[in-house]
N, C-alpha and C positions, 0 to 999 in steps of 0.2 A: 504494500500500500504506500503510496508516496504523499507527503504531507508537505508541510514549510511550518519551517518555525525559525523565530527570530535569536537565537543565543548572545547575552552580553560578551563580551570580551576580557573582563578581568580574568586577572591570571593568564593572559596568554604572551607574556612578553612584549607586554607593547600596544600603542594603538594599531588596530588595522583599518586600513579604509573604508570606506561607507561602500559598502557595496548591496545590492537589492537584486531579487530575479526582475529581469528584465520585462517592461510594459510587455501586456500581451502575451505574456507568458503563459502557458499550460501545462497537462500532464507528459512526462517525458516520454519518449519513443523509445524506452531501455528500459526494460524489466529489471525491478531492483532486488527483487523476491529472494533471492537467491545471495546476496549479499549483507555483508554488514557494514560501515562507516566510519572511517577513523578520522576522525577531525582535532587540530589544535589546539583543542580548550582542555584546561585540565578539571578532571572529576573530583568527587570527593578524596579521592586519593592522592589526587597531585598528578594523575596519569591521561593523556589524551583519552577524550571521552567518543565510546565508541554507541555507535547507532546500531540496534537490532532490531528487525531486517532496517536495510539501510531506507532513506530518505531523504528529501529534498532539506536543504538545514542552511537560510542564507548567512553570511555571504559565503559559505565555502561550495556548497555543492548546491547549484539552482539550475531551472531547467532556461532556455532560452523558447522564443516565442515557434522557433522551427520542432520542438520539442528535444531539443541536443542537450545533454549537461553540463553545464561551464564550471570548472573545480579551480579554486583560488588557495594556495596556502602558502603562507608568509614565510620571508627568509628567516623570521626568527618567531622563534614561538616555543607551547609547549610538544616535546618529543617522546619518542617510547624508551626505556629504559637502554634498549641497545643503538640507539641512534641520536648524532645530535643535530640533524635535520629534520626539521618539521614535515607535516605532510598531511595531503587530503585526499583517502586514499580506500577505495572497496578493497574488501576482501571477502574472498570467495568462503559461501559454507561446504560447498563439497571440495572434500579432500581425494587426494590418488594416490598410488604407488607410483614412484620416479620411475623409469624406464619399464615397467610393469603394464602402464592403463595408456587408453588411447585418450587421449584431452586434448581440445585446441581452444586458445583463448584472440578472439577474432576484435577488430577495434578499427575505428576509423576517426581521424584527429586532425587540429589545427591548435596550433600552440600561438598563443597569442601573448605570453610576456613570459622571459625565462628571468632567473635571479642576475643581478647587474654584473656578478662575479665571475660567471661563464663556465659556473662547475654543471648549468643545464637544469634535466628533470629527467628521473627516471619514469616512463610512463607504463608498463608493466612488466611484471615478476614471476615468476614461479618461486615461492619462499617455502621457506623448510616449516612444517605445521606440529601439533603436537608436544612430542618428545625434543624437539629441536624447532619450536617457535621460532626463537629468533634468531635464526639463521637463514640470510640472503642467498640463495640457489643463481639465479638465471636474472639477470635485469636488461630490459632493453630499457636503452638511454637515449635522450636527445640531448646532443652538446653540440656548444658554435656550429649548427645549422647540417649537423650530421649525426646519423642513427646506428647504433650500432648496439650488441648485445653482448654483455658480458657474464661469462660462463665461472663462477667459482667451482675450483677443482679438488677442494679441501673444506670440510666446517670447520676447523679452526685456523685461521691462518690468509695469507693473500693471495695464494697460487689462484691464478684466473687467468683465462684465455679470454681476448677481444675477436670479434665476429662482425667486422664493419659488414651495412649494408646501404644506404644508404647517404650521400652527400651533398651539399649545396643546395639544404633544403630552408627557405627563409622563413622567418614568421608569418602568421598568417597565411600557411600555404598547407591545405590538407592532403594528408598522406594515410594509408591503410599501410596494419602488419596483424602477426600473426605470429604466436608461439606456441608451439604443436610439439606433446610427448606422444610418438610413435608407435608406445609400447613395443618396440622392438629391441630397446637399448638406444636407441636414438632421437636426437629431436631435429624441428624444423622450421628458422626460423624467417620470413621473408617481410619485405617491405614494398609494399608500391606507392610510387606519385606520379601523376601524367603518363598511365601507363608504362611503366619505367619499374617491371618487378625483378626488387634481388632476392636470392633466397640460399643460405645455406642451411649445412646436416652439422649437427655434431652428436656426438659421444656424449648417453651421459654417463659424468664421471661415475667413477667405483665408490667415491665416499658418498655420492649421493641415493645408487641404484636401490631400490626399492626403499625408499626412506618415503613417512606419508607429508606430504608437500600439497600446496592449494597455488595458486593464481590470486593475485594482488595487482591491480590497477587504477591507474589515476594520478594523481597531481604530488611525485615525492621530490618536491624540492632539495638541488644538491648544495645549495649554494655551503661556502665556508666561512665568508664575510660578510654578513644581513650587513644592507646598506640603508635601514630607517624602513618604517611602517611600511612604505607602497613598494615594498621590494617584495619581492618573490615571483611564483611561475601560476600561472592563469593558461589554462586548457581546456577545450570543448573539445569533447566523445560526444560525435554524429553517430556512430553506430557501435556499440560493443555486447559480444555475444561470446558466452562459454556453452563450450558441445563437448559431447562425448565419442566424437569424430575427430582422426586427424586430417590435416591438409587435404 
C-alpha cells in the first residue's frame, strides 16, 4: 500500500531541503509490496528508520506526477551501523541462495544530482542478508558519468573486482541495467542507454556461493565530504522490477 507522510528532520545531521512530491502527483507505477525502506532519520534507537512494507515518505522517496519514484538522500545524515554514508534505499523481503537461485533485479533510471565530491551513488546491490546482514556482495555504481559494478571477493576484507559497463553517461540522461544471479554459479550484469547495451558474466565468488543474500536499490549516496544541507544524490526509478527469472 503506498501512503505519504511528512517526517521532521531532527536528528538527521543537518537541515535538509524542503522538498515535497511533486504537483500532480499520484500512485506510483512500482509495486512496493515486496519491499521495505530505509530512510535517514534516526529511530528510537538512534538507527535509520526503516519502513515496512515500504512507502511513499517525503522528501526522501515521492512518486512524481509520470508515477516514477524520485529518492533524495543527503551527503550527511543518519547511517547504519556499518556505513558512514547515508542512504534512501529499498530493500528486498525475499531472500536467495548466491549462485544457487535464478533472480534478476531489472530498473530503469535518471540521476539527477550526484554528491558534489564525485565519490557518485550506488544504485543497486545484491547485499549479504541474514547471518551476514551487513555485508556489501555486488554494487552497481554511478560515478563521474560512468557505470560500473563492483564484485566483493571476500566478506571481510577489500578484494573486489571492477566490471565497467557503461560511460559518458550525463545527468539527466536515462539508462536501464540489470543484475541477474544465474543460478549457475554465475551472474549477469548489463546496462543500456540509447540502445547502447553492455553486459558482462562473472563468477560468483566462493566466499559468497550459496550465502542467503537479497537485492537492495535506490538512492546510497557515496559521497566522503557532505558539502552543506542541499548536497547529496536525487534519483528517479521509471521502472524497477525483481523476478525470479534470469536475463
Amino acid at each position: 500500500m503506498l501512503g505519504a507522510l511528512v517526517l521532521g528532520v531532527a536528528g538527521c545531521g543537518g537541515e535538509q531541503p524542503e522538498q515535497v512530491a511533486p504537483s500532480g502527483a499520484g500512485p506510483s507505477v512500482i509495486d512496493l509490496s515486496g519491499w521495505k525502506l530505509s530512510i535517514p532519520v534516526k529511530n528510537n534507537k538512534g538507527h535509520p528508520t526503516l519502513l515496512q512494507p515500504a512507502y511513499t515518505v517525503a522528501p526522501w522517496m515521492v512518486s512524481d506526477p509520470s508515477g516514477a519514484l524520485v529518492f533524495w538522500a543527503p551527503s550527511k545524515g543518519v547511517t547504519t551501523d556499518n556505513s558512514d554514508h547515508p542512504r534512501t534505499e529499498l530493500d528486498s523481503l525475499a531472500t536467495f541462495n548466491a549462485g544457487q537461485s535464478t533472480r534478476t533485479l531489472r530498473a530503469s533510471v535518471t540521476l539527477q544530482q550526484v554528491p558534489t565530491d564525485g565519490q557518485g551513488i550506488i544504485l543497486g546491490q545484491i547485499h549479504g542478508a541474514e547471518d551476514i546482514s551487513a555485508v556489501p556482495y555486488v554494487m552497481l555504481r554511478y560515478q563521474q558519468g560512468k557505470v560500473r559494478v563492483v564484485v566483493k571477493q571476500v566478506q571481510d576484507g577489500d578484494d573486489l573486482i571492477n566490471y565497467p559497463l557503461l560511460a559518458e553517461v550525463p545527468l539527466n540522461s536515462r539508462f536501464d541495467f540489470t543484475i541477474s544471479d544465474l543460478g549457475n554459479g554465475n551472474m549477469t550484469f548489463s546496462a543500456t542507454r540509447d540502445g547502447n547495451t553492455q553486459q558482462v558474466t562473472a563468477p560468483v565468488p566462493a566466499a559468497f556461493s550459496g550465502a542467503t543474500v537479497r537485492f537492495q536499490v535506490g538512492d546510497y549516496q557515496q559521497s566522503d565530504d557532505p558539502a552543506g544541507a542541499q548536497d547529496g544524490g536525487r534519483v528517479v526509478f521509471h521502472q524497477l522490477v525483481e523476478s525470479p527469472s534470469p536475463l
